[in-house]
N, C-alpha and C positions, 0 to 999 in steps of 0.2 A: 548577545547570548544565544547560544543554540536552544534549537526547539527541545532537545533532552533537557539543557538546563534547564527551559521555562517548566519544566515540568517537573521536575524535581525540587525547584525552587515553590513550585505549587504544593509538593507533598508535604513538605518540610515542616512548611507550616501549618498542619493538621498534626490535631493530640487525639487521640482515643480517648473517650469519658471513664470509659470501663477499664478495671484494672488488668483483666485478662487480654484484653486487645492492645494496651501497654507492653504488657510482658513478650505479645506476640511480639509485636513489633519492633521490640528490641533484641529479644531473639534471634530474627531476621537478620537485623542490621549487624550484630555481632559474627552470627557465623560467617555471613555471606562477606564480613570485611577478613578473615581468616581469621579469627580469634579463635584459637582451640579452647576447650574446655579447660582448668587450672586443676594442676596436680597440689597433694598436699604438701609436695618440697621445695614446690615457688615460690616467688616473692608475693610477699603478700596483696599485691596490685597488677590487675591488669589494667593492660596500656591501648586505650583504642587511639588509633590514627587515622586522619581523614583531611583532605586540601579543602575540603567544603564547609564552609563555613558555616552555612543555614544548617545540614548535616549534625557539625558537628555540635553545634548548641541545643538541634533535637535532642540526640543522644542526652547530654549533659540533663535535659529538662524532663525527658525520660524516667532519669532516672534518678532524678533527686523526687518523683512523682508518684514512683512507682515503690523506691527501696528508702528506707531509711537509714541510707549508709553514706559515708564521706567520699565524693569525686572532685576531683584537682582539675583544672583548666590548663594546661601551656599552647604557648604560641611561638611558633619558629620560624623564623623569615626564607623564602628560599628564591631561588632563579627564579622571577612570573608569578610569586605569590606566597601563602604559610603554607604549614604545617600545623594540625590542631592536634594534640594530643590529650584523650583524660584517662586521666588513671583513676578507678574504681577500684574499690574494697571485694576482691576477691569470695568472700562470702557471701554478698548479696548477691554477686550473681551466678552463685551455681541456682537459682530456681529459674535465672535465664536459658542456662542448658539446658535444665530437665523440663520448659516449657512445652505443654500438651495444645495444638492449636487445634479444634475442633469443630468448634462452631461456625460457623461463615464468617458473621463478622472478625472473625479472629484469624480465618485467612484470611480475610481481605487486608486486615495489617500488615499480615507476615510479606502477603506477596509486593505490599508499598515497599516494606522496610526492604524486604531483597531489593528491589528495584532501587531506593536509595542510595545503597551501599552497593551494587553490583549491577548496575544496569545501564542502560541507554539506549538510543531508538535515532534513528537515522531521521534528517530533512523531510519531511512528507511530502516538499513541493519538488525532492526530486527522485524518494521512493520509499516506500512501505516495511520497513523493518526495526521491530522490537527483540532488546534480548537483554537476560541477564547472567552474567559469569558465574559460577559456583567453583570450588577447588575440591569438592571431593565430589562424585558420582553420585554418593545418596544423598544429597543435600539437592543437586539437580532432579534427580528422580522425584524426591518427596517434593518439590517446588513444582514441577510438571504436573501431579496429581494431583496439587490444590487446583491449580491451574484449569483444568480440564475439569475440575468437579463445576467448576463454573459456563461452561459448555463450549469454552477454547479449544483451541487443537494445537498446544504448544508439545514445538519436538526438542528432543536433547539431542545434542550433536559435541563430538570430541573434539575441539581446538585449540593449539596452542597449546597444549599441556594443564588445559582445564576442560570444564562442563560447560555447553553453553545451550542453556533454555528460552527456545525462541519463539516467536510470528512471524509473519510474511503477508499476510491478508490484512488490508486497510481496514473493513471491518472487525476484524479477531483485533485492533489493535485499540480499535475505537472500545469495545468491550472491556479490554484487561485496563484502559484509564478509568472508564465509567466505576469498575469495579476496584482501582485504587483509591476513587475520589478525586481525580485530577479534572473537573468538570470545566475548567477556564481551557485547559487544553484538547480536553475532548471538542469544543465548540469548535475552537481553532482548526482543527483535523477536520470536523467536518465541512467546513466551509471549504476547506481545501482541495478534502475529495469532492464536493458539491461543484466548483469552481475545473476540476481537473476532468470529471467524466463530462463536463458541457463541452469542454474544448473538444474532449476525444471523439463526444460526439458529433461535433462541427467539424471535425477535421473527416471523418467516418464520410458523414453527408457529402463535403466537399468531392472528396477520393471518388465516391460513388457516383455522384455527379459526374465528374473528369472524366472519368472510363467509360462513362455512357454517353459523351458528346467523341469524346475520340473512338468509339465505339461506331456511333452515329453517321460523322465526317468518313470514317474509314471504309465504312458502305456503300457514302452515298459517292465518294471517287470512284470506289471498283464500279459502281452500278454505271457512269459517264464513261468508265474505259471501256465497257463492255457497249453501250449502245454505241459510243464512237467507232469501235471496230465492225461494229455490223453496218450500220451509216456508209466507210466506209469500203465495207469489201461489197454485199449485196443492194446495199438501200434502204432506207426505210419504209420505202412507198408501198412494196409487196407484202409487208410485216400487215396482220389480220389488225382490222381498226383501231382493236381496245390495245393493242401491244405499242402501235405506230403511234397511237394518241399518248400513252405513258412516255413513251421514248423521249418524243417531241419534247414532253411539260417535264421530265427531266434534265435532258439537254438545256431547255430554260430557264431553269428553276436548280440549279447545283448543290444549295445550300439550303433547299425545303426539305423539311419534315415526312414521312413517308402521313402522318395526319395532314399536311398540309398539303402535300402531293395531292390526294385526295379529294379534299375541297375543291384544287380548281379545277379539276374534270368538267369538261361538259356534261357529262351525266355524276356527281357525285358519290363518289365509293370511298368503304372505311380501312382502316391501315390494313388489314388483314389484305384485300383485295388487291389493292397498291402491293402489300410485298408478293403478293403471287403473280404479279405481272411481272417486277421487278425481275423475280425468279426463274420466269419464264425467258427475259431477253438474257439471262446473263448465263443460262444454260444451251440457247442459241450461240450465245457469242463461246463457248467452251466448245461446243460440235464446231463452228468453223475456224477455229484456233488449232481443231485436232486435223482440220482438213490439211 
């Protein structure tokens, strides 16, 4: 099962105690599966449809929970799996359309049940993306604004010929489960991202490392071409003590440290010193290269 599945298989099986957070949350699940609101010349039943299972017996439990009204169960086999359909008594739920969601806890149902019916969220171990589908504009807009009253930064974006209410930040994602109540799968996310910034930070260190030893080696060959060309055009003998004495414990020593250079001086000096000497032979070795 996909990580949207475990997570939605987590929602699923959370009820609201409160009847207002019922309603929200069926509200949700209704619009966001496209259930328009019922005219007075319909049949007298609408038909929710849904391939999920857990989904679809929410619903059902919903709203035998919520309304005092008669819903039907079918089950229809298809290529890979069913088809759930119930049909509800059209008049219990126009107080699902005319639902007022206000209070927090009653977003927090609505933005589950969106997420139920109209959502999913990508792999986390291979990148950070939540969103849920809407098919008309202000159902995306008013989703976004619950959204954000919770201190999210979810944006609406046009795709496909719908509204799509998203995240992108590991943490904003970790947030809107906390705030559905998906606590098995927050845990999960975060061990992930726990597990994911250590690599990046070992991989960081490494990198940093690498470039500072090739960094290093790449000096300390220019600094050996440069005394071997002086070596060989003037000498070293004429080179002032402290320059001939580097020279020499370079030429020796190719694969020392400009600290370690330092140590074995006859008179010991610190890095700083070593590169000014260093600096001094390989701007000699530049004037007789121009010669």
């Amino acid at each position: 099962m996909s990580f949207s599945g475990q997570v939605k298989q987590e929602l699923a099986q959370q009820y609201p105690k409160a009847r207002h957070c019922r309603l929200a949350e069926l509200a949700a699940i209704t619009g966001f599966s496209g259930i328009h609101p019922p005219k007075e010349e319909e049949e007298a039943k609408i038909c929710f449809r849904t391939e999920n299972a857990d989904l679809a017996r929410k619903y059902f439990t919903l709203l035998k929970k919520t309304f005092n009204i008669k819903a039907d169960v079918a089950v229809r086999k298809m290529t890979g799996g069913c088809q759930y359909r119930i049909f509800a008594e059209k008049e219990g739920l126009h107080a699902v359309f005319k639902a007022q969601v206000q209070s927090p806890c009653c977003r927090r149902a609505y933005i589950r049940g969106a997420f139920l019916a109209a959502g999913s969220m990508s792999d986390p171990q291979k990148s950070y993306h939540f969103e849920i589908v809407a098919e008309r504009e202000t159902e995306a807009v008013i989703l976004q604004k619950m959204m954000n009253q919770f201190g999210l930064d979810a944006k609406v974006i046009y795709r496909k010929k719908a509204y799509v209410v998203y995240l992108k930040e590991g943490t904003q994602i970790v947030d809107v489960l906390n705030i559905m109540g998906a606590c098995v799968a927050l845990m999960e996310l975060e061990n992930i991202r726990i597990l994911k910034e250590m690599r990046n930070a070992v991989n960081r260190k490494v990198n940093c490392e690498t470039a500072n030893i090739h960094k290093t080696v790449s000096a300390a060959v220019k600094q050996n071409e440069d005394i071997q060309y002086i070596r060989d055009t003037i000498g070293l003998d004429d080179l002032p003590e402290s320059l001939r004495e580097m020279a020499e414990m370079r030429l020796s020593h190719p694969e020392a440290s400009l600290k370690e250079l330092g140590q074995l001086l006859q008179t010991p000096i610190g890095k700083s010193g070593v590169n000014h000497r260093l600096r001094k032979l390989g701007e000699m070795a530049e004037k007789l290269r121009a010669r």
